[in-house]
MOPAC internal coordinates of N, CA, C and O (Angstrom, degrees):
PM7 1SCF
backbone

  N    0.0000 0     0.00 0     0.00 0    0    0    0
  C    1.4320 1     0.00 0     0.00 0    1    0    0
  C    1.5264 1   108.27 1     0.00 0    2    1    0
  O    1.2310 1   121.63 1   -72.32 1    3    2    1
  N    1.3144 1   114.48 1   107.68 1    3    2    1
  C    1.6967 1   118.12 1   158.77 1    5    3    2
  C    1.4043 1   119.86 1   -65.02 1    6    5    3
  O    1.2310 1   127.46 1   -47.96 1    7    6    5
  N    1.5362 1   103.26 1   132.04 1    7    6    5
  C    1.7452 1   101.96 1   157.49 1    9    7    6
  C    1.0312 1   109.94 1   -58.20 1   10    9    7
  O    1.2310 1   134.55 1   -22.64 1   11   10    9
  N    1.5729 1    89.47 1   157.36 1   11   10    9
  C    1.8509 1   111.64 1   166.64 1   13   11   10
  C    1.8888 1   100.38 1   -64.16 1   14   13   11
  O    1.2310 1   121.61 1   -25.56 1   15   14   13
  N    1.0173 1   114.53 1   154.44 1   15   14   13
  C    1.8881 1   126.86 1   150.61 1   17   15   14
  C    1.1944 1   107.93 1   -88.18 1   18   17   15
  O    1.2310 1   123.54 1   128.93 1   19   18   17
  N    1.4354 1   110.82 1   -51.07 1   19   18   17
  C    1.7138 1   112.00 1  -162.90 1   21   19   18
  C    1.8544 1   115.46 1  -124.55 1   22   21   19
  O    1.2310 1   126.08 1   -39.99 1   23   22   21
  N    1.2932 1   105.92 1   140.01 1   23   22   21
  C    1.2278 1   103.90 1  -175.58 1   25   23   22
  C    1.7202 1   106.17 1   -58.90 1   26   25   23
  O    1.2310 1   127.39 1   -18.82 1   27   26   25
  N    1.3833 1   103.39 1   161.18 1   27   26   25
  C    1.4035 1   108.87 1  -171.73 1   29   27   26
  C    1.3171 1   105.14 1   -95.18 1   30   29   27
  O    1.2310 1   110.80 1   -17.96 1   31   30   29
  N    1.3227 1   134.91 1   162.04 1   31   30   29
  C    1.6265 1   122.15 1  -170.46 1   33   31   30
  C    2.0578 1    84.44 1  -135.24 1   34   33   31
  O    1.2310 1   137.75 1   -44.04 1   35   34   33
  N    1.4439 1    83.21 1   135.96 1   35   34   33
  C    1.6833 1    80.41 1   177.30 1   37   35   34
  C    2.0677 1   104.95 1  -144.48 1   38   37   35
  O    1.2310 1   136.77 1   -55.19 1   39   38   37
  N    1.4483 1    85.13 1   124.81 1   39   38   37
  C    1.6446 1    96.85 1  -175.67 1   41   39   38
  C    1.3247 1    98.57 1   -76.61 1   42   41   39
  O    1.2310 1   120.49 1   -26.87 1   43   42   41
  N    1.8629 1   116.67 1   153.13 1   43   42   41
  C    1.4577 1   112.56 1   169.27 1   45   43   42
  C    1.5343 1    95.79 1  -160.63 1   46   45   43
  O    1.2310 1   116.75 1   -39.08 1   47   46   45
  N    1.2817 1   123.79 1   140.92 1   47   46   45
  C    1.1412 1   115.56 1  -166.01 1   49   47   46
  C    1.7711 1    83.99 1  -119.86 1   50   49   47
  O    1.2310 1   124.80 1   -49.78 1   51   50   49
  N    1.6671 1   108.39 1   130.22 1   51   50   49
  C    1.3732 1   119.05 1  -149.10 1   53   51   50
  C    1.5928 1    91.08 1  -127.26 1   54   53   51
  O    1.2310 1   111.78 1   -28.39 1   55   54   53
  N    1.5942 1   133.09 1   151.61 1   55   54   53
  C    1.4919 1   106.56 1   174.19 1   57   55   54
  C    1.8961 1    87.88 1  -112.72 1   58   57   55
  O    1.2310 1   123.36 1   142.06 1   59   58   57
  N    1.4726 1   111.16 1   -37.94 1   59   58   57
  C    1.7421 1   103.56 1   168.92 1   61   59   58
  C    1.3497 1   111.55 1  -138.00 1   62   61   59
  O    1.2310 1   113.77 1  -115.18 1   63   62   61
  N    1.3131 1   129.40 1    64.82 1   63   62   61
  C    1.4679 1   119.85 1   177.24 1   65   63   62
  C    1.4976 1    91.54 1  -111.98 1   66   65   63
  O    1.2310 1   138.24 1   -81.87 1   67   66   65
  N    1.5095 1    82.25 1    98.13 1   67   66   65
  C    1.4938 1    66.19 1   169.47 1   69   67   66
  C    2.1900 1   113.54 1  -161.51 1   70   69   67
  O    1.2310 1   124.80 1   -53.25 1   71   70   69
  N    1.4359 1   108.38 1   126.75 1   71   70   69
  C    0.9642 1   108.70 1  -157.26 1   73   71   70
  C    1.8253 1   123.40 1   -77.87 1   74   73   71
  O    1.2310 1   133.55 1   168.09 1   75   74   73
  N    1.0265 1    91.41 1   -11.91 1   75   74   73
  C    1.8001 1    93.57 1   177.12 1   77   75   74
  C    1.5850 1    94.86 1  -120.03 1   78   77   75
  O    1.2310 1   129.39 1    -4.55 1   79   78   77
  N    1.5263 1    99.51 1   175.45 1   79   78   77
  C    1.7336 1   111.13 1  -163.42 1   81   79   78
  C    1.7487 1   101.56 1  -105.93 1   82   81   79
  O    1.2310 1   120.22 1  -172.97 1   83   82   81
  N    1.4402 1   117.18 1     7.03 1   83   82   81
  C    1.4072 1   118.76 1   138.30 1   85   83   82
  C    1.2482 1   132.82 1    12.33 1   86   85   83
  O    1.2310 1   131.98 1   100.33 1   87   86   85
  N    1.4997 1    94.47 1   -79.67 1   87   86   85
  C    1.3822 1   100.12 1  -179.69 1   89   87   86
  C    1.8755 1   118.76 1   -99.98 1   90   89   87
  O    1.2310 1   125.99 1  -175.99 1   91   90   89
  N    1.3293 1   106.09 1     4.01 1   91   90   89
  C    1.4638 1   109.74 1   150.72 1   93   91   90
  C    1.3714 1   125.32 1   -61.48 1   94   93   91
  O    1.2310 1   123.08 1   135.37 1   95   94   93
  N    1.4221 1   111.71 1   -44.63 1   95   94   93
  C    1.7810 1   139.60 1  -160.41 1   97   95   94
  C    1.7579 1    88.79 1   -70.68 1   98   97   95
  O    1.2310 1   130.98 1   122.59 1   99   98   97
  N    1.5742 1    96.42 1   -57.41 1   99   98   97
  C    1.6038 1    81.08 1   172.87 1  101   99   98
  C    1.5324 1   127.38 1   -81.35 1  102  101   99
  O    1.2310 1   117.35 1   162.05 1  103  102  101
  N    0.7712 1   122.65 1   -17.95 1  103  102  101
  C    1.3625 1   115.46 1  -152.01 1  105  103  102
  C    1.7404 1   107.18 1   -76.44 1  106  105  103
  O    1.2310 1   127.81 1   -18.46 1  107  106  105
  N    1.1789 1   102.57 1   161.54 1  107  106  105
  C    1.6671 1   125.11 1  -172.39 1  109  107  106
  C    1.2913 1   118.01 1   -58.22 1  110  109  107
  O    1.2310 1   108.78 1   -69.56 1  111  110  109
  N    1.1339 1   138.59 1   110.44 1  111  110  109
  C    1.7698 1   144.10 1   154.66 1  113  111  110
  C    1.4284 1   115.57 1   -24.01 1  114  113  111
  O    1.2310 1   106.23 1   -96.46 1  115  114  113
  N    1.1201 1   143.18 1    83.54 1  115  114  113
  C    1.5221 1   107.29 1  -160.94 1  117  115  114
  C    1.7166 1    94.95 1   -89.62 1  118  117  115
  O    1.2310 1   118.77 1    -5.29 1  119  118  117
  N    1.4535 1   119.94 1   174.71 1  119  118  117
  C    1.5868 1   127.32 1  -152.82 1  121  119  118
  C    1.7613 1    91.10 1   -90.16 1  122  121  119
  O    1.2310 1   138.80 1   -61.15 1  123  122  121
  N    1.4973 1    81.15 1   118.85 1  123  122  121
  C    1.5195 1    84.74 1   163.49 1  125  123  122
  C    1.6843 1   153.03 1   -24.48 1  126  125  123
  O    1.2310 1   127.91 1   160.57 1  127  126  125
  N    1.8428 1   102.37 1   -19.43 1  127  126  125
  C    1.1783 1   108.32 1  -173.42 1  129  127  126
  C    2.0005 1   102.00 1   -87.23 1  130  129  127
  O    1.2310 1   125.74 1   165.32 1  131  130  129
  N    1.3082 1   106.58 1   -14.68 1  131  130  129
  C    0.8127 1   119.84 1   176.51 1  133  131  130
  C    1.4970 1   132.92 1   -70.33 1  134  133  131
  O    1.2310 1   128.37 1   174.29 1  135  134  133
  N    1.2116 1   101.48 1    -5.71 1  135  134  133
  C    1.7280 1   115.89 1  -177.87 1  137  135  134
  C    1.6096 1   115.26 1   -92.87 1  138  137  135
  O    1.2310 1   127.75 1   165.80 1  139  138  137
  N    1.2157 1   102.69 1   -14.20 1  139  138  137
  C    1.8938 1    90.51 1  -166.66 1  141  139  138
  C    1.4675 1    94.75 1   -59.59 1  142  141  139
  O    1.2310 1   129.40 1   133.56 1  143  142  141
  N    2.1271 1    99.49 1   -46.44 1  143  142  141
  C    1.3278 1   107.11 1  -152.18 1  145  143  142
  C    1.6409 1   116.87 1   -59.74 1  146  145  143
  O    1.2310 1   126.94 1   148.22 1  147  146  145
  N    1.7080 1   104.26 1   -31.78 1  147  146  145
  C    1.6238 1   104.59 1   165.49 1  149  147  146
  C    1.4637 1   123.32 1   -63.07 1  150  149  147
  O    1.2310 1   125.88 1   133.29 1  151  150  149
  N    1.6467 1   106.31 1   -46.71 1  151  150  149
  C    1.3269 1    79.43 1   178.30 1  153  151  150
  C    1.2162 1   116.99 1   -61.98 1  154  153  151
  O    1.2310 1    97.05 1   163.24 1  155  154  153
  N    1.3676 1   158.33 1   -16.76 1  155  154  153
  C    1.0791 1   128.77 1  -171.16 1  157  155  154
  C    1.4915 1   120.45 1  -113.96 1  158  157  155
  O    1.2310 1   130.98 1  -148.95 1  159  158  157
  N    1.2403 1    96.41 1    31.05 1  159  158  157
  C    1.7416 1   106.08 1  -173.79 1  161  159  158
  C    1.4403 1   108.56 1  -102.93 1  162  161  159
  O    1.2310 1   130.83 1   -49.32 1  163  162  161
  N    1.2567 1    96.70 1   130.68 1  163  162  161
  C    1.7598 1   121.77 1   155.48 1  165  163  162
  C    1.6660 1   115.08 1  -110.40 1  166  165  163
  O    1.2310 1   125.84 1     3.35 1  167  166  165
  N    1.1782 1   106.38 1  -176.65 1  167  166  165
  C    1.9296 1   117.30 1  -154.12 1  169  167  166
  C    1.7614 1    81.50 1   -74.03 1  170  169  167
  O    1.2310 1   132.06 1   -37.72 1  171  170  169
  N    1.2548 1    94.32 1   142.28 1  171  170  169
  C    1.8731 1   106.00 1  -179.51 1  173  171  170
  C    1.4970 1   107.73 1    85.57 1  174  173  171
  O    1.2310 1   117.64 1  -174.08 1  175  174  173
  N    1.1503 1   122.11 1     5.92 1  175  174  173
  C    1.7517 1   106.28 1   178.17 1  177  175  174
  C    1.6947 1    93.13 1   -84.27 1  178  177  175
  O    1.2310 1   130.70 1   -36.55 1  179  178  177
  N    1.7158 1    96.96 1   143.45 1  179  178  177
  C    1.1243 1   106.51 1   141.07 1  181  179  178
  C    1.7736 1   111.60 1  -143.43 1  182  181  179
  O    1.2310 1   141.15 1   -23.37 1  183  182  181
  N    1.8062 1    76.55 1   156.63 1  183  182  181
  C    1.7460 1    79.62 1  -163.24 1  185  183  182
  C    2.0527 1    88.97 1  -151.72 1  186  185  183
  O    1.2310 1   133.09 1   -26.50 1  187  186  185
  N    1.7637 1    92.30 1   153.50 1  187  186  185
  C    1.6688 1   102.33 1  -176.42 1  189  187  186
  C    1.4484 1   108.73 1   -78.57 1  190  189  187
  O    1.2310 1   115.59 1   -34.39 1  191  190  189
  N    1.3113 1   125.97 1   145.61 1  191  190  189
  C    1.7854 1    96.93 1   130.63 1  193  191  190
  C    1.7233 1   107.38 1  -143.03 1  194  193  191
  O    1.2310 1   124.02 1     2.26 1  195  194  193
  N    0.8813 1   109.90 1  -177.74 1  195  194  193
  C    1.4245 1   122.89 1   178.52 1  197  195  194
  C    1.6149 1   107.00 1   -56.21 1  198  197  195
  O    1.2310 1   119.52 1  -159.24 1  199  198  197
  N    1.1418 1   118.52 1    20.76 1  199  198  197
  C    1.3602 1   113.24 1   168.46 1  201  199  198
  C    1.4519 1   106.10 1  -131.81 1  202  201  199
  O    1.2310 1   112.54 1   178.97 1  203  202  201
  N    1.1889 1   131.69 1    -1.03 1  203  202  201
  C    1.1947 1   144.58 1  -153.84 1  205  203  202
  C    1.4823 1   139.80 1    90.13 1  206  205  203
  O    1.2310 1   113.17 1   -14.38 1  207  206  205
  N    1.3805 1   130.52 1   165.62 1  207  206  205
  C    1.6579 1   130.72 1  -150.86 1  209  207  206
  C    1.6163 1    95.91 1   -81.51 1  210  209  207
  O    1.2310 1   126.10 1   -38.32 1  211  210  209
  N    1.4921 1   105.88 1   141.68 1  211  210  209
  C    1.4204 1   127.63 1   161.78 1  213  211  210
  C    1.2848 1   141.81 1  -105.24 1  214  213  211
  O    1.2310 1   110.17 1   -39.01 1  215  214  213
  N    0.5151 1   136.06 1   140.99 1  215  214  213
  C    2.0056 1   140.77 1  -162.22 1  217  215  214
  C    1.3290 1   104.52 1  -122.18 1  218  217  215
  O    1.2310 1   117.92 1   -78.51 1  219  218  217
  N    1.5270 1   121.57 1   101.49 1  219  218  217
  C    1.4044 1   113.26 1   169.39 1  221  219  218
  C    1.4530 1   108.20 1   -79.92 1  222  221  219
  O    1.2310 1   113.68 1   -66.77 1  223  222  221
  N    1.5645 1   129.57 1   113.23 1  223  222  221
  C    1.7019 1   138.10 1  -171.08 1  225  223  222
  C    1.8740 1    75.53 1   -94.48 1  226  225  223
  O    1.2310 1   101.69 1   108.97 1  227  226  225
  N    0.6854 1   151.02 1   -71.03 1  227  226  225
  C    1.7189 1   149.31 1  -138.00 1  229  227  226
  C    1.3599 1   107.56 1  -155.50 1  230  229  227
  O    1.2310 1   133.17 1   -32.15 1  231  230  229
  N    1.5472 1    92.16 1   147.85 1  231  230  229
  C    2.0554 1   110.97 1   160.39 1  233  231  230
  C    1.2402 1   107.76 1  -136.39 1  234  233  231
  O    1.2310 1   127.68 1   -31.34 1  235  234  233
  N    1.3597 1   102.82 1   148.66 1  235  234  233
  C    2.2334 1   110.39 1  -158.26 1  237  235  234
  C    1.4323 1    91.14 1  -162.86 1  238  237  235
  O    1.2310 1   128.46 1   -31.09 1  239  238  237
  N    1.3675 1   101.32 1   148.91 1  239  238  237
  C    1.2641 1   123.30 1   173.79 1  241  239  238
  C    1.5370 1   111.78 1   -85.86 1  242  241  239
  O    1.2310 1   108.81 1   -44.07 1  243  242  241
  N    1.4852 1   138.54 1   135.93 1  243  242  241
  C    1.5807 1   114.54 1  -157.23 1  245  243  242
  C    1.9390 1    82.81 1   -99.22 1  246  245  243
  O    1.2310 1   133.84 1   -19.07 1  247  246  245
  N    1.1386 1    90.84 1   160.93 1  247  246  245
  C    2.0486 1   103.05 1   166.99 1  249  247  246
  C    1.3989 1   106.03 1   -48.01 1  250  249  247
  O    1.2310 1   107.66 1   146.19 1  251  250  249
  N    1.1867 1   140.63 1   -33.81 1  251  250  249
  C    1.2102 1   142.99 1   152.47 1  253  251  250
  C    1.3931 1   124.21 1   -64.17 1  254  253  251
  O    1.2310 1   119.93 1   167.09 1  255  254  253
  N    1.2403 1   117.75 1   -12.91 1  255  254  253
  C    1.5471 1   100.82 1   155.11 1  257  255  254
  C    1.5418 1    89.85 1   110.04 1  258  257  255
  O    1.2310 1   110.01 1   170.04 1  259  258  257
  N    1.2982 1   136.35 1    -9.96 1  259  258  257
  C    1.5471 1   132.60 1  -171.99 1  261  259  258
  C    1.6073 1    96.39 1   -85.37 1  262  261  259
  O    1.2310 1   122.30 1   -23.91 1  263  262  261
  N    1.7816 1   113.20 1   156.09 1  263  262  261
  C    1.4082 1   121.26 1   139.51 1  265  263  262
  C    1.0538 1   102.20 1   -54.94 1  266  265  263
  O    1.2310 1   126.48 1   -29.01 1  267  266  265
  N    1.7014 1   105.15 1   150.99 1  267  266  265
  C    1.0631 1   122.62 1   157.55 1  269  267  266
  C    1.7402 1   110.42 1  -146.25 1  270  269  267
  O    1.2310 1   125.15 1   -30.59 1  271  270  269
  N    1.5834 1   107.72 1   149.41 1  271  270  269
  C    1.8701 1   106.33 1  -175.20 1  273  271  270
  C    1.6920 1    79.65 1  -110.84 1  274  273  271
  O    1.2310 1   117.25 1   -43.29 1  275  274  273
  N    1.5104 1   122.84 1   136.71 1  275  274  273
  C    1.5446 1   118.61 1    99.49 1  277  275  274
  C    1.1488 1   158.26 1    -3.06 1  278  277  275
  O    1.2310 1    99.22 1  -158.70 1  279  278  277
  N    1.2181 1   155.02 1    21.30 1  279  278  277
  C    1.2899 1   135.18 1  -120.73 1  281  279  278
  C    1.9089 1   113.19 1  -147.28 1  282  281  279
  O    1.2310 1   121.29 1     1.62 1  283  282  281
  N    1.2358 1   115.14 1  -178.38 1  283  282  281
  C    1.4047 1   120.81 1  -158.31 1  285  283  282
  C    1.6472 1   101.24 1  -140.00 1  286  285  283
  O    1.2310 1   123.55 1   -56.95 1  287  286  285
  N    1.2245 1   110.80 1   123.05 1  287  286  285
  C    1.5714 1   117.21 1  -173.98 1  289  287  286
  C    1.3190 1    91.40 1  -141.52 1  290  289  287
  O    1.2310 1   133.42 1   -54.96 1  291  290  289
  N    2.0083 1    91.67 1   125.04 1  291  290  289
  C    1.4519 1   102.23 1   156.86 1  293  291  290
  C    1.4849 1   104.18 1  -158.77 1  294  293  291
  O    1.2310 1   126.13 1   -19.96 1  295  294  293
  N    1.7271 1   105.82 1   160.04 1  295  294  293
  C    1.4246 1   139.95 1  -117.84 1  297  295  294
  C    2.1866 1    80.25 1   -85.10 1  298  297  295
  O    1.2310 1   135.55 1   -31.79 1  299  298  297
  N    1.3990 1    87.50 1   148.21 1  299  298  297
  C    1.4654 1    94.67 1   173.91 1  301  299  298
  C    1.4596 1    98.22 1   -85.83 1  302  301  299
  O    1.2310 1   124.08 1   -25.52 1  303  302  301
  N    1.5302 1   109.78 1   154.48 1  303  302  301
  C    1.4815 1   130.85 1  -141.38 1  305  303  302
  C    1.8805 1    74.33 1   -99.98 1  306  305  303
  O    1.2310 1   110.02 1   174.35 1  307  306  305
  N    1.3508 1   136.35 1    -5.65 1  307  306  305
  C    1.3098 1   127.20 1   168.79 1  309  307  306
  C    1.5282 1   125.32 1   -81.60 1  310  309  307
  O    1.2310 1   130.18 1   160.42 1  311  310  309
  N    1.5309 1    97.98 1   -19.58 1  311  310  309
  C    1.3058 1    99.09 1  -169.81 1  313  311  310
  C    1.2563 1   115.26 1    80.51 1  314  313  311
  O    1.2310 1   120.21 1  -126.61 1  315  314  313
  N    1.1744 1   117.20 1    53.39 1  315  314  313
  C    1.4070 1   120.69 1  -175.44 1  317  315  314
  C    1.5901 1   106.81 1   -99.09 1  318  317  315
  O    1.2310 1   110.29 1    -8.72 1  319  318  317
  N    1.2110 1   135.85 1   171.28 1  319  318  317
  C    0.8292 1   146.62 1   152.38 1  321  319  318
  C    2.0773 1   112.11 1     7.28 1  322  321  319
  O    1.2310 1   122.41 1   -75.28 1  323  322  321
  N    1.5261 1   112.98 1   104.72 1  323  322  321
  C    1.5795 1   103.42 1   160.25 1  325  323  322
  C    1.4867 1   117.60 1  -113.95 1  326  325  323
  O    1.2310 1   132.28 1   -28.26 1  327  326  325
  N    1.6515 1    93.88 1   151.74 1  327  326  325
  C    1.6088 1    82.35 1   140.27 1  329  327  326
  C    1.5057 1   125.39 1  -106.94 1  330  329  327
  O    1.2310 1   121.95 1    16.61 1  331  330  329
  N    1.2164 1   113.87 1  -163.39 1  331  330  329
  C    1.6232 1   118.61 1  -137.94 1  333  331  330
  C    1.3795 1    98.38 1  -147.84 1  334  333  331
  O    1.2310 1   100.86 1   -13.83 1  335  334  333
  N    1.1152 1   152.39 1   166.17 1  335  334  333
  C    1.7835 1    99.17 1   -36.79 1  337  335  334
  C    1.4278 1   114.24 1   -65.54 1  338  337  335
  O    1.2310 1   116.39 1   -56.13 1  339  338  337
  N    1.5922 1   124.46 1   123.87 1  339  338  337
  C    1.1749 1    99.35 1  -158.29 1  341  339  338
  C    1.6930 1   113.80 1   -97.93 1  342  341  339
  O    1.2310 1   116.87 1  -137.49 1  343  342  341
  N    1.2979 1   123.56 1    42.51 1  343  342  341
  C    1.1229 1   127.10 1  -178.28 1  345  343  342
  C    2.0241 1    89.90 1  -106.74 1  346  345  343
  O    1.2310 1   124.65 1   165.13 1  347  346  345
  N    1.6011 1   108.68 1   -14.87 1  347  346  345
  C    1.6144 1    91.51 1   164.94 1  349  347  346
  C    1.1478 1   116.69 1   -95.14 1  350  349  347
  O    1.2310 1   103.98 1   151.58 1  351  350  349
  N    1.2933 1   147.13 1   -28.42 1  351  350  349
  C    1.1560 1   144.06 1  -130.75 1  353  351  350
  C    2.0437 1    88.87 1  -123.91 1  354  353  351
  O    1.2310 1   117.78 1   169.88 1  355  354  353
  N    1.1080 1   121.82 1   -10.12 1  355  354  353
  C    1.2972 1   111.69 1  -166.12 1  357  355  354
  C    1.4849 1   109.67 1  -124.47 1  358  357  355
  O    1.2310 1   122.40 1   -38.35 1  359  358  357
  N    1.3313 1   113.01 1   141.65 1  359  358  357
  C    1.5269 1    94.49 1  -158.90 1  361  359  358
  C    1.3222 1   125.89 1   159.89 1  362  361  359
  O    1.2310 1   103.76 1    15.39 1  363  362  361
  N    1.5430 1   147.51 1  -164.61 1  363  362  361
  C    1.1554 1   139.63 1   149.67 1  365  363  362
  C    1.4319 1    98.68 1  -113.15 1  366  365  363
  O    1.2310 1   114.89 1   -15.83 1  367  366  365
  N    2.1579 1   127.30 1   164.17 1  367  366  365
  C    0.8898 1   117.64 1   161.75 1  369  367  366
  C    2.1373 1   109.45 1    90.31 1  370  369  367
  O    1.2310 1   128.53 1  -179.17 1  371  370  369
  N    1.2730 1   101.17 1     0.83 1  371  370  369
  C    1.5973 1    95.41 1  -161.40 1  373  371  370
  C    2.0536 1    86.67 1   -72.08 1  374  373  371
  O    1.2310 1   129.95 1    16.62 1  375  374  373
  N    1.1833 1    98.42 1  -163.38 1  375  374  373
  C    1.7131 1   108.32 1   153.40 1  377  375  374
  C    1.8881 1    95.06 1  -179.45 1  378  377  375
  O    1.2310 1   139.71 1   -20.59 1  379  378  377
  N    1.2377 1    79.38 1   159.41 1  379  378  377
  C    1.7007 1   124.80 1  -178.78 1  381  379  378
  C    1.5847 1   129.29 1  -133.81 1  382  381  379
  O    1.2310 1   125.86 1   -61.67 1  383  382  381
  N    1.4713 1   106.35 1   118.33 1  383  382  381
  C    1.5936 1    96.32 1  -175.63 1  385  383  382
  C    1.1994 1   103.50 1  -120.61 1  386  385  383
  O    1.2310 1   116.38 1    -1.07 1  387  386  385
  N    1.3959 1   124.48 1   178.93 1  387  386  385
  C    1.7080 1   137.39 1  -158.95 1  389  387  386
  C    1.7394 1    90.25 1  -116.71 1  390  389  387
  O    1.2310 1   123.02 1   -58.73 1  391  390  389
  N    1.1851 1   111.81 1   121.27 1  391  390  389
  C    1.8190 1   108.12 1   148.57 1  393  391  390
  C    1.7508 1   102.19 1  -143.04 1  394  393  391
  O    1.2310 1   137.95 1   -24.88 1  395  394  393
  N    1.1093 1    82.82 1   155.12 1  395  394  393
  C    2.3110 1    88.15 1  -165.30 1  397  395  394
  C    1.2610 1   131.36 1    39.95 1  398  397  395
  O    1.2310 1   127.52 1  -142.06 1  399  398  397
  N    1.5644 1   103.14 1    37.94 1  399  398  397
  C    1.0833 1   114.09 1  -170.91 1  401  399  398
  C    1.4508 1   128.84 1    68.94 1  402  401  399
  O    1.2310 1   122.73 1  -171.95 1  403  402  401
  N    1.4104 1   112.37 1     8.05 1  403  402  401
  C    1.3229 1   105.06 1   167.84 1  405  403  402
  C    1.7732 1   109.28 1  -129.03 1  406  405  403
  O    1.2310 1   127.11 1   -22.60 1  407  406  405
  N    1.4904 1   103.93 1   157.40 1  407  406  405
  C    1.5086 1   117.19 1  -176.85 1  409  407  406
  C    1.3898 1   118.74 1   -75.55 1  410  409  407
  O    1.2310 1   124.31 1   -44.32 1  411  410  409
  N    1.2190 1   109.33 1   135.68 1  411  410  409
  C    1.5166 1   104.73 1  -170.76 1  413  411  410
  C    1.7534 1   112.00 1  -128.51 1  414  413  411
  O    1.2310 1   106.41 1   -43.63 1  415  414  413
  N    1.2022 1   142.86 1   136.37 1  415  414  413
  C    1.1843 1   142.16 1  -161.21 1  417  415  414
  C    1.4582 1   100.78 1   -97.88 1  418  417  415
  O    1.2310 1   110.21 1   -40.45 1  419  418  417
  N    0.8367 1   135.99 1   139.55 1  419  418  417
  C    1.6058 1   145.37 1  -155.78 1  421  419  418
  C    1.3732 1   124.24 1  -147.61 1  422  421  419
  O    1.2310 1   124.69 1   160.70 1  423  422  421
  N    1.7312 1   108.60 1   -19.30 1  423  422  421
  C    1.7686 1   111.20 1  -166.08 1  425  423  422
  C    1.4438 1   103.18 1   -61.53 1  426  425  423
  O    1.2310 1   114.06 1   149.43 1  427  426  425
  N    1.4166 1   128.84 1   -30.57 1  427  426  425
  C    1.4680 1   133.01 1  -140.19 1  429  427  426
  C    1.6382 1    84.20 1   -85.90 1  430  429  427
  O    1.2310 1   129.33 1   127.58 1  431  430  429
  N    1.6192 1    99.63 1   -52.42 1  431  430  429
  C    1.5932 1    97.50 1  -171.79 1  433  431  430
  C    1.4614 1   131.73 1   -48.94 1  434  433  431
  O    1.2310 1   125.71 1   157.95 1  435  434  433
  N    1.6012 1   106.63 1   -22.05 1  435  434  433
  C    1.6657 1   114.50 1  -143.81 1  437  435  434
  C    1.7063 1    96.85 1  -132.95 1  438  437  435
  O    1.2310 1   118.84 1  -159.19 1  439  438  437
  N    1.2290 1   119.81 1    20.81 1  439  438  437
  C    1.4564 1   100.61 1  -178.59 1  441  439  438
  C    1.4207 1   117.36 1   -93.21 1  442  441  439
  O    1.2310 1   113.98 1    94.80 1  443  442  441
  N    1.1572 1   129.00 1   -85.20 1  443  442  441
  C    1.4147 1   147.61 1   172.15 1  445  443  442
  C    1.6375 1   117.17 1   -51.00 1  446  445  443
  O    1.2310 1   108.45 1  -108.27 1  447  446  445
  N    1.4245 1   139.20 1    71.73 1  447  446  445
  C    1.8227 1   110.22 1  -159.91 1  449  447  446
  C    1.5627 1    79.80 1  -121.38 1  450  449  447
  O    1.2310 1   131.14 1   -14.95 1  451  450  449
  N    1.4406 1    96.11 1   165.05 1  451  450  449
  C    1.6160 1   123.68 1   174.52 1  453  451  450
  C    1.1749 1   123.95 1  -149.81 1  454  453  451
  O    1.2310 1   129.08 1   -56.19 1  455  454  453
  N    1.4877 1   100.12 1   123.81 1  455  454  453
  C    2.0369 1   110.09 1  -141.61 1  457  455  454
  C    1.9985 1    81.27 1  -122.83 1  458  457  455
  O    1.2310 1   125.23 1   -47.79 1  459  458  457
  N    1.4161 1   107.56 1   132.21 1  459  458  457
  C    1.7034 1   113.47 1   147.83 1  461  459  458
  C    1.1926 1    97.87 1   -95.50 1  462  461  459
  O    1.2310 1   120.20 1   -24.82 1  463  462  461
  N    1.3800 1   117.22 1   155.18 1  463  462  461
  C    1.2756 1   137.85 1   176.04 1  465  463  462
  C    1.3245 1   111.84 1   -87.67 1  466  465  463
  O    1.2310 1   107.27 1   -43.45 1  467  466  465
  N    1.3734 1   141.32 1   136.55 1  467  466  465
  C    1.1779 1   129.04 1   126.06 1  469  467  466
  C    1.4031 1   170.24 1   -38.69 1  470  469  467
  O    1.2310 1   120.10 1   180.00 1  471  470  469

């Protein structure tokens, strides 16, 4: 058996594995009006809000132990109210999890990561 020379680099596209609170510290507030509809969503909800329509695709428990929704937000055809930047927040594929009772936006944080090993 040869040693390695070089650390190995390994892509993984993760939606919450994730071991430090990192990406809690950062992650997004989402607007309060926006929470009833998570909390009470399972796969097939759809529901409005003043930021635009949502698609619950899934609900999962994260490796950390948080709710988490699945889900699909896009912009009311009025132009109502966004958030921003809205090439993150709008979309298919986003997710959002619950800690202290409040919703937190997470897709931006957790998509694409690239870990060397030790």
């Amino acid at each position: 058996m040869s040693a390695c020379t070089s650390v190995p680099e390994v892509s993984a596209q993760r939606p919450l594995i994730e071991q430090s609170q990192v990406a809690y510290t950062n992650a997004e507030l989402l607007p309060e009006s926006m929470w009833i509809g998570f909390n009470q969503a399972y796969k097939g909800t759809q529901f409005s809000t003043e930021y635009g329509q949502v698609l619950v695709e899934n609900t999962y428990v994260s490796a950390m132990g948080r709710w988490c929704v699945a889900f699909s937000l896009f912009e009311h055809q009025d132009g109502q109210q966004l958030l921003n930047p809205k090439s993150d927040y709008y979309g298919n594929n986003r997710r959002a999890c619950k800690d202290s009772d409040k919703w937190f936006f997470i897709t931006p944080l957790m998509q694409n990561n690239n870990y060397k090993g030790t």
